[in-house]
Structure formats: C-alpha cells, structure tokens
N, C-alpha and C positions, 0 to 999 in steps of 0.2 A: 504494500500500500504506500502511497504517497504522501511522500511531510509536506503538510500545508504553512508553509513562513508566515509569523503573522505579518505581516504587511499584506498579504494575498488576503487576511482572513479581514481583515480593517477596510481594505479595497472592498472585500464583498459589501461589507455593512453601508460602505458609504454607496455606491451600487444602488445597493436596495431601498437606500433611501430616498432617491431619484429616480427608482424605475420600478415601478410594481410588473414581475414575472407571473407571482405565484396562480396565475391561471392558464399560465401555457404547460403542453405536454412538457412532460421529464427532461427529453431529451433534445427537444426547441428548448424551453429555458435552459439546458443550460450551454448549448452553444451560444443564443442570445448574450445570456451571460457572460459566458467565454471570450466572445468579441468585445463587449460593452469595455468587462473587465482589462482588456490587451489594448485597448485603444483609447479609453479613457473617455468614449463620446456614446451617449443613453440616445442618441438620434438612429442609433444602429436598428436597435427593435423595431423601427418603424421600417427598414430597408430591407433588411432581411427575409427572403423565400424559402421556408422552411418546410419539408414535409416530413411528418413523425413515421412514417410508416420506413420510409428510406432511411430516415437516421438510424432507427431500429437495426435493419438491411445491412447498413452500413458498418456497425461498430456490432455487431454481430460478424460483420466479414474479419474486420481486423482482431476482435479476439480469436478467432478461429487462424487468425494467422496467414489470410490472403494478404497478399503484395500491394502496399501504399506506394504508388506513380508521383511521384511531384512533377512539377514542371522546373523548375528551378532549385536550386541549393537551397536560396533563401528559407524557403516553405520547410523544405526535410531538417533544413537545420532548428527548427521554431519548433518540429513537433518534438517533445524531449522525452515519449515513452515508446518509443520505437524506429527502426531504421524505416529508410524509404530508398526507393529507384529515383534518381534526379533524372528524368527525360533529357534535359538538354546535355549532359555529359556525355549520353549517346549520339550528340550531332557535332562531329569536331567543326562542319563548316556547316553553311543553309544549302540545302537543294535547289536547287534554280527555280526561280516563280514562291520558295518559302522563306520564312522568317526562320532561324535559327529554330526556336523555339518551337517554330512548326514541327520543323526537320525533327526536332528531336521525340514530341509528342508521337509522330509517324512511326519511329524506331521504336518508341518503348511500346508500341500497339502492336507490332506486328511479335514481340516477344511475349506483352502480357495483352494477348486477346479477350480473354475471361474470366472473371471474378477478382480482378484487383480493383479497390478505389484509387480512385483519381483526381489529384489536387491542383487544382491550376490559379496560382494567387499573382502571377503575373501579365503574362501576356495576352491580351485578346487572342492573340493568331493561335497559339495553343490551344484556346475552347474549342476558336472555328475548325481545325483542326482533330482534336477530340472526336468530334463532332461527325463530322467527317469517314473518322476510321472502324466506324458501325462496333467497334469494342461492349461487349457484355460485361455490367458495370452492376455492384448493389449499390454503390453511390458514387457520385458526381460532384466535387466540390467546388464549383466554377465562382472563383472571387477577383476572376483578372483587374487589372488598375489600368484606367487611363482614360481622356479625352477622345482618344478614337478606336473605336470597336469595340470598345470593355459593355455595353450599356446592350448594342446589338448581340455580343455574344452570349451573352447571360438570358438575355428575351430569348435566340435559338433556342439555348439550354433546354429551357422551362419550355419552350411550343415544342421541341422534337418528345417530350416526354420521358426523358429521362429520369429518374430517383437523384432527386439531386439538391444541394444546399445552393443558392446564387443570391444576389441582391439586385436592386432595383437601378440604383444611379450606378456614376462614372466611377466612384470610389470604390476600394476592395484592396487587393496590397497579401503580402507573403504574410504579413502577421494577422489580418484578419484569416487569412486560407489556417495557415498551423493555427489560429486558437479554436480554429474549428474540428478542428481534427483532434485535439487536444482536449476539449470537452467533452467527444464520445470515448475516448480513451478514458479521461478522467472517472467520468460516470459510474453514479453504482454505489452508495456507498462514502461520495466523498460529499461532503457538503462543508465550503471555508466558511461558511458566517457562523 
C-alpha cells in the first residue's frame, strides 16, 4: 500500500473544500480528484469526460497486468506505480506525412494490438493516430495539450466510441494524463483526507 505524505493529505482537505465530488462514481471522483489535486485548478471537474464503466475496464486491465502505452516519457514518468511502453522511443525519426509522435503511437500499435491502455497527454497527432490504428483498448486516456488539434482529437475520441477518459477544451498536458492513470492505480482502499 501506498504512504500518503501529509501534504497530499492537507491538498485533499483543501480540494474538498472547493469542490464537492462526493456524488460522483468511485472511480470519476477520484480521477477528478486526481487531476484537481496534480494541477491545483477545481475548473477541471467541469472539463473532464468520464465514463465509470471504462474506468472500471481500465484499472481492472492494469491490475491484471496488461501493458500501459504512453505517448511520451513525460506521462510514464508521472505515473509512479508502474512501468509503461513510451511510444515515441519506438520512432527514432517521423515517417513521412507523420509527427514523430504519430510515428511512434503506429509502432507501439502494431506490437500492443490488444488489451493495453493507452495514455496520450501530449500530442494531438498521437490521439489522431490512436485513433486510426483500430487497436483493442479497455481504456483510452486521450489528454493531448494544445491550441491545434488537442480539442478535435479528444471530440474523435468520444464520437469513435471508444472506453475512454478525455476533456472538453484545449488544455490536458503529461500531468493531467499520469494523475489519471494514477488515481485508478491508486484506488481501493486509499483515501488522503
């Protein structure tokens, strides 16, 4: 089990005292959480696309020990209770017509076809990509960052129907991707306030 620092446990209190969770499912509060908490901004609950059925899906995959995809170092480095595949370590260069990023999501899809989750807290071209490589997924954690395409790829996301965590705006980033990842790891059992 995991040592909760009280600094983590004083964050939660102040948290909760700016954002009432306690009527969302288990496992939406506590990714909610998990972000609110990583990023220090209660605007997040309202942005966030959450389906409990997938989160279920999903942190049932990883206790079970299927393969966490990152897209970046970033993300694998941020989640701290398990290794991950960094996708783009598999693209030394871009494939002509892709983004690095792409390149590399391509690679880890044609090695982890099925039942790995998939974290993409960087790049758009990544989701669209994703996206793309029809991969058998229990969860999707599409949080790319940016002014162009982070907003369009996250809507794909959610319209192809995929089992998936995304957000609504341009914001998202490697730390919102790992605390999300990190609150169904967490789960169970752990509660800082």
């Amino acid at each position: 089990m995991r040592t909760v620092h009280p600094i983590e446990t004083e964050s939660y209190a102040i948290l909760r005292t700016r954002l009432d969770t306690a009527d969302l499912p288990p496992l939406t509060r506590a990714v909610v959480e998990r972000v609110v908490h990583t990023t220090a901004d209660p605007s997040w609950a309202g942005d966030l696309v959450c389906d409990e059925g997938a989160l279920r899906a999903g942190r049932a995959a990883l206790l079970a020990g299927a393969p966490l995809v990152t897209d970046v170092r970033m993300v694998a480095v941020g989640v701290t209770a398990r290794p991950s595949v960094v996708a783009l370590d598999l693209a030394p260069v871009a494939a002509p017509g892709l983004t690095r990023s792409a390149t590399g999501i391509r690679a880890a899809a044609a090695q982890y076809p099925d039942g790995a989750v998939w974290v993409i807290g960087n790049a758009p071209t990544a989701l669209d990509e994703l996206l793309r490589t029809g991969v058998r997924s229990p969860l999707v954690i599409g949080l790319p960052v940016g002014f162009v395409g982070s907003v369009a790829a996250k809507a794909a996301l959610r319209a192809a129907g995929w089992p998936s965590v995304s957000n609504r705006s341009e914001r998202g980033g490697a730390a919102a991707a790992a605390a999300a990842v990190n609150a169904l790891l967490y789960a169970d059992g752990e509660d800082p306030s």
